[in-house]
C-alpha positions in Angstrom: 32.4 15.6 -1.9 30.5 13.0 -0.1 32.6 9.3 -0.7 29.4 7.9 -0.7 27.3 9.8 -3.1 30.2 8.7 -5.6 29.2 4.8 -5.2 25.0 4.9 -5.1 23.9 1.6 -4.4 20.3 2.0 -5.9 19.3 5.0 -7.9 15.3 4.2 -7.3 13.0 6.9 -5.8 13.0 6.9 -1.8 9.3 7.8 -2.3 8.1 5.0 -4.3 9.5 2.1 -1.3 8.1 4.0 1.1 4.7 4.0 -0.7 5.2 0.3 -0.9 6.1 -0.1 2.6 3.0 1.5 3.1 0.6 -0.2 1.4 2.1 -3.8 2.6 2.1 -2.7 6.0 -2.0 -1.9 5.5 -2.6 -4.2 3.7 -1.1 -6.9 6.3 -3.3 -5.1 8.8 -6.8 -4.7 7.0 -6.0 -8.4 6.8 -6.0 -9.0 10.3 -9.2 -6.7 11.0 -11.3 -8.5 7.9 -10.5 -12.0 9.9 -11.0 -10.7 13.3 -14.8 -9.0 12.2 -15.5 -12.5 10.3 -14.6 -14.4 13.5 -16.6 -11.9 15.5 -19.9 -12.2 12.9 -20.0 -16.5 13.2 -18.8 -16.8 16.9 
């Protein structure tokens, strides 16, 4: 038996922080390329 499995630090679903991970990560970027078409529409 795995000494580690034994001791589980967080029992949340893997799947659910990547999804999270994944949305922040887009979001953050979307962000960027909403600001960069805005700049590009009034310069």
């Amino acid at each position: 038996m795995n000494q580690f499995e034994n001791e589980v630090q967080s029992k949340r679903n893997d799947a659910v922080d990547s999804a999270v991970g994944f949305v922040v990560s887009f979001g953050f970027f979307a962000t960027i390329f909403a600001v960069a078409i805005l700049i590009d529409l009034f310069v």
